[in-house]
C-alpha positions in Angstrom: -35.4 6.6 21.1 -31.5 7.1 21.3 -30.2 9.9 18.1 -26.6 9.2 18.2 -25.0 12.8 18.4 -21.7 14.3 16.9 -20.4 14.0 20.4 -21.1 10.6 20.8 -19.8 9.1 17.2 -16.9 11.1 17.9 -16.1 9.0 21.3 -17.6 5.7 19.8 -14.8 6.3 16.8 -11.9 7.2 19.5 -12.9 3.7 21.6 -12.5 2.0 17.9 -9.6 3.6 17.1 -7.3 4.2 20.3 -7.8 1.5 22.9 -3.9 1.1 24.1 -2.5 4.3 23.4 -2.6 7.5 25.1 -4.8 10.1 26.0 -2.8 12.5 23.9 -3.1 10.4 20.8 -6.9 10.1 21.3 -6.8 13.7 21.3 -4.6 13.9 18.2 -7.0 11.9 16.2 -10.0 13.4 17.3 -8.1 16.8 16.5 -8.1 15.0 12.7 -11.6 14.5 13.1 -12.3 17.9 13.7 -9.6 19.6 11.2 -12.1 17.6 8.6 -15.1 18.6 9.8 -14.0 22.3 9.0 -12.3 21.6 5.7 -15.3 20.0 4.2 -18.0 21.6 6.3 -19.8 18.6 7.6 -20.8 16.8 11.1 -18.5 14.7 12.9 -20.6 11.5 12.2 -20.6 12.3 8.3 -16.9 12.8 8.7 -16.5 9.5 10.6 -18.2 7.5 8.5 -17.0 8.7 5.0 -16.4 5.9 2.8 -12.6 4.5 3.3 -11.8 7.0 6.3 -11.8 4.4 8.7 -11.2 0.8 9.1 -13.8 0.0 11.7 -16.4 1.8 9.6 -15.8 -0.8 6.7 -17.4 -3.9 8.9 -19.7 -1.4 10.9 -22.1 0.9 8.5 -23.5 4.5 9.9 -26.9 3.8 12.0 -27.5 6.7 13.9 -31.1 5.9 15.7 -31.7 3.1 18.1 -34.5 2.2 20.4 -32.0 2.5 23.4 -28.4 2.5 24.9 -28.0 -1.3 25.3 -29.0 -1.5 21.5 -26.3 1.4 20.5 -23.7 -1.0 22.8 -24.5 -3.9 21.2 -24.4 -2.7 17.3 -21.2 -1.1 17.7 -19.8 -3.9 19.9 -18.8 -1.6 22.8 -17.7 -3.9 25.2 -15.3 -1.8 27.9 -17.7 1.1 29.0 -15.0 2.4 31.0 -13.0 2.8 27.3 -16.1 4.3 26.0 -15.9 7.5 29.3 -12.2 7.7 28.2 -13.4 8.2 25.1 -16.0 11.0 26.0 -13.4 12.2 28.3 -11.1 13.0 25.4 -13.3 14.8 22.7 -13.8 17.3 25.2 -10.2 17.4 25.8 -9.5 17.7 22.3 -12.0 20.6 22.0 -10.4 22.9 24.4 -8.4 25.6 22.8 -6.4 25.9 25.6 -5.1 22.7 25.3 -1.2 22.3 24.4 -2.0 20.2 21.6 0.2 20.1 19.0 -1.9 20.2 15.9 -2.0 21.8 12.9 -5.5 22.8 11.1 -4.8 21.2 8.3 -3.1 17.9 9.7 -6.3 15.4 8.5 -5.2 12.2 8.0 -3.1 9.8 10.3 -1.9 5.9 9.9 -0.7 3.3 13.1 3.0 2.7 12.3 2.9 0.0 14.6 0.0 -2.3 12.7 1.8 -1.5 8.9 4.2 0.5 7.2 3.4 3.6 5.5 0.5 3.3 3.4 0.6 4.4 -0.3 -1.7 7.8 -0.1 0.8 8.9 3.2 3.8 8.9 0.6 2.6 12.4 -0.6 1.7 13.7 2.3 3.8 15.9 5.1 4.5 14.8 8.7 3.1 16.2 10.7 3.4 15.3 14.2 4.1 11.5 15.0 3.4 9.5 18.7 4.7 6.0 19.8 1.9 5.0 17.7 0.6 7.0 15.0 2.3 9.3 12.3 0.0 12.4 12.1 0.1 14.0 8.6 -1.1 17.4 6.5 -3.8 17.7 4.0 -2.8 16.9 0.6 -0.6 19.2 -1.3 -1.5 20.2 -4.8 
Protein backbone atom coordinates (compact mmCIF):
# COMPACT_ATOMS: atom_id res chain seq x y z
CA UNK A 1 0.00 0.00 0.00
CA UNK A 2 1.38 3.47 -1.20
CA UNK A 3 0.00 6.65 1.60
CA UNK A 4 0.77 9.61 -0.47
CA UNK A 5 2.77 11.90 2.06
CA UNK A 6 2.95 15.83 2.38
CA UNK A 7 6.17 15.49 0.68
CA UNK A 8 5.01 13.78 -2.16
CA UNK A 9 1.59 15.90 -2.95
CA UNK A 10 3.72 18.76 -2.54
CA UNK A 11 6.07 17.58 -5.66
CA UNK A 12 3.04 15.95 -7.57
CA UNK A 13 1.39 19.67 -7.23
CA UNK A 14 4.89 21.47 -8.44
CA UNK A 15 5.03 18.85 -11.66
CA UNK A 16 1.18 20.07 -12.25
CA UNK A 17 1.90 23.40 -11.74
CA UNK A 18 5.53 24.41 -13.07
CA UNK A 19 6.62 22.19 -16.01
CA UNK A 20 8.44 25.02 -18.24
CA UNK A 21 9.53 27.46 -15.76
CA UNK A 22 12.31 27.59 -13.43
CA UNK A 23 13.59 26.00 -10.53
CA UNK A 24 13.13 29.26 -8.67
CA UNK A 25 9.52 29.67 -9.48
CA UNK A 26 8.88 26.03 -8.41
CA UNK A 27 10.39 27.08 -5.34
CA UNK A 28 8.30 30.25 -5.09
CA UNK A 29 5.07 28.37 -5.31
CA UNK A 30 5.90 25.70 -3.10
CA UNK A 31 7.07 28.65 -0.66
CA UNK A 32 3.03 29.62 -1.21
CA UNK A 33 2.26 26.24 -0.34
CA UNK A 34 3.95 26.33 2.75
CA UNK A 35 3.18 30.11 3.81
CA UNK A 36 -0.61 28.38 3.83
CA UNK A 37 0.08 25.56 5.54
CA UNK A 38 1.21 27.82 8.61
CA UNK A 39 -1.60 30.43 8.23
CA UNK A 40 -4.30 27.88 8.41
CA UNK A 41 -2.51 25.17 10.32
CA UNK A 42 -3.03 22.22 8.09
CA UNK A 43 -0.96 19.52 5.84
CA UNK A 44 0.36 20.25 2.59
CA UNK A 45 -2.05 17.78 0.92
CA UNK A 46 -5.19 19.50 2.69
CA UNK A 47 -3.61 22.75 1.54
CA UNK A 48 -3.21 21.52 -2.04
CA UNK A 49 -6.33 20.24 -2.57
CA UNK A 50 -8.57 22.91 -0.97
CA UNK A 51 -11.52 23.52 -2.97
CA UNK A 52 -10.67 26.34 -5.83
CA UNK A 53 -6.78 26.52 -4.90
CA UNK A 54 -5.74 24.95 -7.83
CA UNK A 55 -6.69 24.35 -11.32
CA UNK A 56 -5.39 20.73 -11.73
CA UNK A 57 -7.17 19.81 -8.54
CA UNK A 58 -10.65 20.71 -10.23
CA UNK A 59 -10.34 17.61 -12.93
CA UNK A 60 -8.10 15.52 -10.35
CA UNK A 61 -9.95 14.94 -6.74
CA UNK A 62 -7.64 14.18 -3.42
CA UNK A 63 -6.93 10.15 -3.27
CA UNK A 64 -4.28 9.75 -1.08
CA UNK A 65 -3.95 5.62 -0.80
CA UNK A 66 -3.10 3.48 -3.69
CA UNK A 67 -2.15 -0.21 -4.04
CA UNK A 68 1.27 0.97 -5.66
CA UNK A 69 3.47 3.58 -7.52
CA UNK A 70 2.44 2.68 -11.03
CA UNK A 71 -1.30 3.21 -9.78
CA UNK A 72 -0.31 6.83 -8.00
CA UNK A 73 1.46 7.51 -11.76
CA UNK A 74 -1.31 6.67 -13.54
CA UNK A 75 -4.27 8.54 -11.49
CA UNK A 76 -2.48 11.63 -11.47
CA UNK A 77 -1.26 11.32 -15.06
CA UNK A 78 2.48 11.67 -14.30
CA UNK A 79 3.88 11.09 -17.39
CA UNK A 80 7.76 12.78 -17.34
CA UNK A 81 9.25 11.04 -14.14
CA UNK A 82 12.29 13.03 -14.63
CA UNK A 83 9.66 16.28 -14.05
CA UNK A 84 8.37 14.50 -11.14
CA UNK A 85 12.57 14.29 -9.39
CA UNK A 86 12.68 18.02 -10.34
CA UNK A 87 9.74 18.28 -8.53
CA UNK A 88 11.01 16.44 -5.32
CA UNK A 89 14.23 18.21 -5.93
CA UNK A 90 12.56 21.56 -5.31
CA UNK A 91 10.36 21.16 -2.18
CA UNK A 92 13.49 20.38 -0.46
CA UNK A 93 14.92 23.35 -1.96
CA UNK A 94 12.15 25.39 -1.04
CA UNK A 95 12.41 24.15 2.56
CA UNK A 96 15.85 25.30 3.23
CA UNK A 97 16.06 28.38 5.29
CA UNK A 98 19.18 29.14 3.98
CA UNK A 99 17.94 29.57 0.72
CA UNK A 100 17.99 33.20 -0.89
CA UNK A 101 14.41 32.99 -1.60
CA UNK A 102 12.70 35.90 -1.81
CA UNK A 103 9.44 35.27 -0.04
CA UNK A 104 7.46 36.74 2.29
CA UNK A 105 5.35 34.62 5.06
CA UNK A 106 2.41 35.91 4.13
CA UNK A 107 2.82 35.97 0.17
CA UNK A 108 -0.13 32.86 -0.36
CA UNK A 109 -1.54 33.19 -3.50
CA UNK A 110 0.10 33.46 -7.02
CA UNK A 111 -1.56 33.57 -10.81
CA UNK A 112 0.48 32.67 -14.44
CA UNK A 113 0.55 36.14 -16.23
CA UNK A 114 1.42 34.37 -19.23
CA UNK A 115 -1.94 31.96 -19.47
CA UNK A 116 -4.46 35.16 -18.46
CA UNK A 117 -4.59 38.47 -17.17
CA UNK A 118 -5.05 39.33 -13.66
CA UNK A 119 -7.72 37.52 -12.12
CA UNK A 120 -10.50 39.31 -10.24
CA UNK A 121 -9.55 38.09 -6.37
CA UNK A 122 -5.57 39.40 -7.35
CA UNK A 123 -7.10 42.97 -7.83
CA UNK A 124 -7.03 43.40 -3.93
CA UNK A 125 -4.16 41.80 -3.25
CA UNK A 126 -0.23 43.27 -2.97
CA UNK A 127 2.57 42.15 -5.26
CA UNK A 128 4.60 40.57 -4.02
CA UNK A 129 7.37 39.20 -5.95
CA UNK A 130 6.73 38.52 -9.79
CA UNK A 131 8.97 35.92 -12.22
CA UNK A 132 8.89 35.68 -16.14
CA UNK A 133 5.83 33.68 -15.33
CA UNK A 134 4.01 34.13 -12.32
CA UNK A 135 3.03 37.33 -10.19
CA UNK A 136 3.45 36.21 -6.50
CA UNK A 137 1.04 38.13 -4.15
CA UNK A 138 0.32 38.74 -0.11
CA UNK A 139 -2.51 37.47 1.92
CA UNK A 140 -5.50 39.44 1.78
CA UNK A 141 -5.73 42.74 3.52
CA UNK A 142 -8.60 43.54 5.68
Amino acid sequence: MLVVSAHLCMAINLYKECRGTSDKECQLINRVVINRMHQTNQDACSVIFAKGQFSWTKRTPQKLEFNNYQEMVSYYNIKETDQLMRAFDNVDKSQDESSNLQTTNNMTYYYDHTLHSQPKWARQMQVAYRTPHFVFCNARTA
